[in-house]
C-alpha positions, 0 to 999 in steps of 0.5 A: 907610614902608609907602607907600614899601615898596608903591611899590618892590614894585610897580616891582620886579615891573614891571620882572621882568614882572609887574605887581601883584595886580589888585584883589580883585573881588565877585559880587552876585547880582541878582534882576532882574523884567521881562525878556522877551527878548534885548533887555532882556538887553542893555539892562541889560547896556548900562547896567552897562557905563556903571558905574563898578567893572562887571567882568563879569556873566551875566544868566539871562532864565529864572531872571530873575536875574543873578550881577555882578562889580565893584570894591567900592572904585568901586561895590557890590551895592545901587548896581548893582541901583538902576541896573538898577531905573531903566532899568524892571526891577525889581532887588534883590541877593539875596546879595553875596559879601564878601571880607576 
Protein backbone atom coordinates (compact mmCIF):
# COMPACT_ATOMS: atom_id res chain seq x y z
CA UNK A 1 0.00 0.00 0.00
CA UNK A 2 2.63 2.26 0.95
CA UNK A 3 4.20 1.65 -2.59
CA UNK A 4 1.17 2.45 -4.27
CA UNK A 5 0.86 5.97 -2.16
CA UNK A 6 4.71 6.92 -3.17
CA UNK A 7 3.84 5.84 -6.98
CA UNK A 8 0.80 8.28 -7.36
CA UNK A 9 2.68 10.95 -5.08
CA UNK A 10 5.12 10.98 -7.45
CA UNK A 11 2.97 11.35 -10.61
CA UNK A 12 0.80 13.98 -9.11
CA UNK A 13 3.78 16.08 -8.52
CA UNK A 14 5.15 15.40 -12.17
CA UNK A 15 2.23 16.23 -13.65
CA UNK A 16 1.93 20.03 -11.16
CA UNK A 17 5.54 20.32 -12.58
CA UNK A 18 7.36 19.22 -9.88
CA UNK A 19 9.35 16.22 -9.87
CA UNK A 20 10.01 14.38 -6.36
CA UNK A 21 12.60 15.21 -3.76
CA UNK A 22 16.08 14.34 -5.02
CA UNK A 23 17.68 12.00 -2.85
CA UNK A 24 19.41 12.90 0.30
CA UNK A 25 23.14 13.37 -0.48
CA UNK A 26 26.44 13.11 1.87
CA UNK A 27 29.85 14.88 2.38
CA UNK A 28 33.03 13.23 3.21
CA UNK A 29 35.93 14.81 4.22
CA UNK A 30 39.00 13.33 2.38
CA UNK A 31 42.70 13.94 3.61
CA UNK A 32 44.32 12.98 0.35
CA UNK A 33 48.69 12.69 0.51
CA UNK A 34 50.79 13.31 -2.44
CA UNK A 35 49.17 15.87 -4.73
CA UNK A 36 51.65 18.43 -6.08
CA UNK A 37 49.95 20.23 -8.63
CA UNK A 38 46.99 21.08 -10.81
CA UNK A 39 47.38 17.61 -12.60
CA UNK A 40 46.91 15.44 -9.88
CA UNK A 41 44.01 17.55 -8.79
CA UNK A 42 42.27 16.43 -12.00
CA UNK A 43 43.57 13.13 -12.18
CA UNK A 44 41.47 12.27 -8.90
CA UNK A 45 38.70 14.28 -9.89
CA UNK A 46 38.86 12.18 -13.30
CA UNK A 47 38.70 8.97 -11.46
CA UNK A 48 35.75 10.25 -9.10
CA UNK A 49 33.59 10.93 -11.83
CA UNK A 50 33.87 7.22 -12.96
CA UNK A 51 32.11 6.53 -9.43
CA UNK A 52 29.06 5.25 -9.34
CA UNK A 53 27.02 7.76 -6.61
CA UNK A 54 29.92 10.83 -7.13
CA UNK A 55 27.73 14.22 -7.16
CA UNK A 56 30.48 16.94 -6.64
CA UNK A 57 33.72 17.36 -4.89
CA UNK A 58 36.12 20.35 -4.13
CA UNK A 59 39.58 19.45 -3.86
CA UNK A 60 42.35 21.83 -1.60
CA UNK A 61 45.95 21.13 -3.13
CA UNK A 62 47.18 23.13 -0.29
CA UNK A 63 45.47 21.75 2.82
CA UNK A 64 45.64 18.35 0.72
CA UNK A 65 42.31 17.76 1.46
CA UNK A 66 39.07 17.55 -0.27
CA UNK A 67 35.38 17.70 0.99
CA UNK A 68 32.87 14.68 -1.72
CA UNK A 69 29.45 14.69 -1.93
CA UNK A 70 27.57 11.34 -3.23
CA UNK A 71 24.49 9.35 -3.12
CA UNK A 72 25.10 6.94 0.14
CA UNK A 73 22.65 4.50 -1.42
CA UNK A 74 25.47 3.78 -4.68
CA UNK A 75 28.78 4.35 -2.74
CA UNK A 76 30.04 5.80 0.78
CA UNK A 77 33.33 7.70 2.30
CA UNK A 78 35.63 4.78 2.62
CA UNK A 79 34.79 3.57 -1.11
CA UNK A 80 35.77 6.92 -2.22
CA UNK A 81 38.89 7.52 -0.36
CA UNK A 82 40.21 3.55 -1.43
CA UNK A 83 39.63 4.76 -5.13
CA UNK A 84 41.66 7.71 -4.69
CA UNK A 85 44.22 5.59 -2.78
CA UNK A 86 44.52 3.09 -6.00
CA UNK A 87 45.38 5.96 -8.49
CA UNK A 88 48.76 6.53 -6.06
CA UNK A 89 47.38 9.42 -3.50
CA UNK A 90 47.07 8.28 -0.56
CA UNK A 91 43.33 9.03 1.06
CA UNK A 92 41.45 8.47 4.34
CA UNK A 93 38.11 9.87 5.31
CA UNK A 94 38.52 12.30 8.10
CA UNK A 95 34.78 12.80 8.85
CA UNK A 96 31.63 11.77 6.82
CA UNK A 97 28.41 13.59 7.60
CA UNK A 98 25.29 11.18 8.23
CA UNK A 99 21.97 12.33 7.65
CA UNK A 100 18.82 10.43 9.14
Amino acid sequence: MKFLLLCLTALLLNACGRAPAAPESETAHVSIRGMTCENCVQGILSTLERVPGFAAATINLETESAEIQFDPSKVNGVEIAERISRIGYPASVVTEDVRE
